[in-house]
C-alpha positions in Angstrom: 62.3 122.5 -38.0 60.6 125.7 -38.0 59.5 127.1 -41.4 57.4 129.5 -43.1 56.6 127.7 -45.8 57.2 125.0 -48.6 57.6 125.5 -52.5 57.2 122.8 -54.9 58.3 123.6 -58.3 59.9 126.8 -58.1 61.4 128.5 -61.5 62.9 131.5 -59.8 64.5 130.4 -56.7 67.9 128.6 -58.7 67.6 126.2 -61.5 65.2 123.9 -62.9 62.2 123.1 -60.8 63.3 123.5 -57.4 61.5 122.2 -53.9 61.8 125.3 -51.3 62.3 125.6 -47.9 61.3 128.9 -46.3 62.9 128.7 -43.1 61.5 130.7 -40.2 63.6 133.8 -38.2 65.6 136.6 -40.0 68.1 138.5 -37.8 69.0 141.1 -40.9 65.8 142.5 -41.3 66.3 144.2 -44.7 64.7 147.1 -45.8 62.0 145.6 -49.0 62.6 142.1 -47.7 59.9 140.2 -50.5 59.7 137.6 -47.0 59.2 140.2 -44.4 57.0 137.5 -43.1 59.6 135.1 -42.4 61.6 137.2 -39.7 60.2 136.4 -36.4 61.4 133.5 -34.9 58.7 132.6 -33.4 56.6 132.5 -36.6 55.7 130.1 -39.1 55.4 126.0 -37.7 57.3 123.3 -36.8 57.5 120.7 -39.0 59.6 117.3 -39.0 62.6 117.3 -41.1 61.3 114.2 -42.4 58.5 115.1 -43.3 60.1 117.1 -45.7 62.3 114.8 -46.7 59.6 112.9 -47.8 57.8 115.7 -49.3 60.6 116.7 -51.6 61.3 113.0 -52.9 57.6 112.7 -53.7 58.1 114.8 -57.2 60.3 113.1 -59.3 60.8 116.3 -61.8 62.4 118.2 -58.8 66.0 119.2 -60.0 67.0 120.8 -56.6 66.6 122.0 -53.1 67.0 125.6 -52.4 67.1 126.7 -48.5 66.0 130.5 -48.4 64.4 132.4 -45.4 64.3 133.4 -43.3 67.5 132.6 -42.1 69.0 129.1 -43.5 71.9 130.3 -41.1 69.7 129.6 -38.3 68.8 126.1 -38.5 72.2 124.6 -39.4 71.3 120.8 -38.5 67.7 120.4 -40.0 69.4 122.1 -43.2 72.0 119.9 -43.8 69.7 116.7 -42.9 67.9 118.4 -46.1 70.7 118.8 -47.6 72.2 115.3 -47.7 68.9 114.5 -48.4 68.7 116.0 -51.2 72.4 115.1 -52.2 71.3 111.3 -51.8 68.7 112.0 -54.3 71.1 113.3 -56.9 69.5 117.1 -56.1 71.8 119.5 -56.0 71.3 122.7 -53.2 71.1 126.3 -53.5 71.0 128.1 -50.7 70.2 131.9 -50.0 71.9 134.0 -46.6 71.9 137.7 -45.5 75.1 136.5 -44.7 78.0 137.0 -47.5 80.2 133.8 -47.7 83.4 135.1 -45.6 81.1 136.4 -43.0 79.7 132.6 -43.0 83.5 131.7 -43.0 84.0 133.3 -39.6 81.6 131.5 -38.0 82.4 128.2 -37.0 79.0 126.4 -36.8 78.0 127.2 -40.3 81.2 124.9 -41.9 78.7 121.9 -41.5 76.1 123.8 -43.7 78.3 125.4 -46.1 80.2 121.7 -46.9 76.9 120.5 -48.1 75.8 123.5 -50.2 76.5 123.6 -54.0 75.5 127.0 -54.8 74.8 130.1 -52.1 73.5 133.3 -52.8 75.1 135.4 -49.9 74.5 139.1 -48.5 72.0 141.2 -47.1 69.2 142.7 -49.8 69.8 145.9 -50.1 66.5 148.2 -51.9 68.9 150.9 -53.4 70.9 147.9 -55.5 67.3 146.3 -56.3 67.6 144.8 -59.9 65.1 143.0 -62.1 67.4 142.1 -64.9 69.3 139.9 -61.6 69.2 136.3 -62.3 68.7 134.3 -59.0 69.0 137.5 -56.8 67.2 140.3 -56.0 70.1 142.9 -55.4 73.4 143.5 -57.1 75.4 143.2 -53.9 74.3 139.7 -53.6 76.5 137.2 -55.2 75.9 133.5 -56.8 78.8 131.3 -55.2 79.3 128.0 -56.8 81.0 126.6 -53.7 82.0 123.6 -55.2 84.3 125.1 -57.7 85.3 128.1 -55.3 
C-alpha cells in the first residue's frame, strides 16, 4: 500500500483515539489542502498492508481506524483489508474522500470500500467554506455520513 504516513492516537481525525492511515495520491487537488503533501502518486512509501495491520492492533486504547489521504478512493483493496481488520478488532472506520457519497455511488469499484465503512466524511475541501467551529471536517460542504444508519 502506498502511504504518506501513519497516526497513532489521533483526537481530531473522528472519535476517540483513532490509528490513521494517510494514503498516498490525491486527484482533487484542493485549494488549502492541510495534506498537499499527500497528492502525488508517486509519493510517500510502500508499505505492507500487514504491517499495518499489525501496527494498529499493537495499541490496545485505539477506538478506531480512520482512512484519510490522499485519496482512500484510490487504494480500494488495501483499505478494506484495513478495514475488516479493523472490524475484526471491534474498531469501527471513518473514512475521509474528495469524493461526496453519491459521486462514490456511481462508481462501481468503490461499493467494496464503502460496505465496510462506518462513517465517511465526503467532498472536496473547499478554502472559502473553511470552518474551525467544524467537528470532524475542515469545510462546511463536507458532510459526516454514518453509513450504517443511512
Amino acid at each position: 500500500m502506498r502511504i504518506h504516513n501513519t497516526v497513532q492516537d489521533s483526537i481530531v481525525d473522528g472519535p476517540g483515539l483513532r490509528y490513521v492511515v494517510f494514503t498516498q495520491g490525491c486527484p482533487h487537488n484542493c485549494p488549502g489542502c492541510h495534506n498537499p503533501e499527500t497528492h502525488d502518486p508517486d509519493g510517500g512509501r510502500e508499505v505492507p498492508v500487514e504491517e499495518l495491520i499489525e501496527d494498529m492492533r499493537r495499541n490496545p486504547l485505539t477506538d478506531g481506524l480512520t482512512l484519510s489521504g490522499g485519496e482512500p478512493f484510490l487504494q480500494i483493496d488495501d483499505c478494506v483489508k484495513l478495514a475488516k481488520a479493523a472490524h475484526a478488532k471491534g474498531l469501527n472506520v471513518w473514512c475521509y474522500s474528495g469524493w461526496t457519497l453519491e459521486e462514490l455511488k456511481e462508481m462501481p469499484q468503490a461499493a467494496p470500500l464503502l460496505e465496510e465503512i462506518d462513517v465517511l466524511v465526503d467532498g472536496a475541501y473547499v478554502e472559502s467554506q473553511r470552518s474551525l467551529s467544524l467537528p470532524w471536517r475542515g469545510s462546511a460542504n463536507q458532510r459526516v455520513i454514518a453509513l450504517k444508519q443511512t
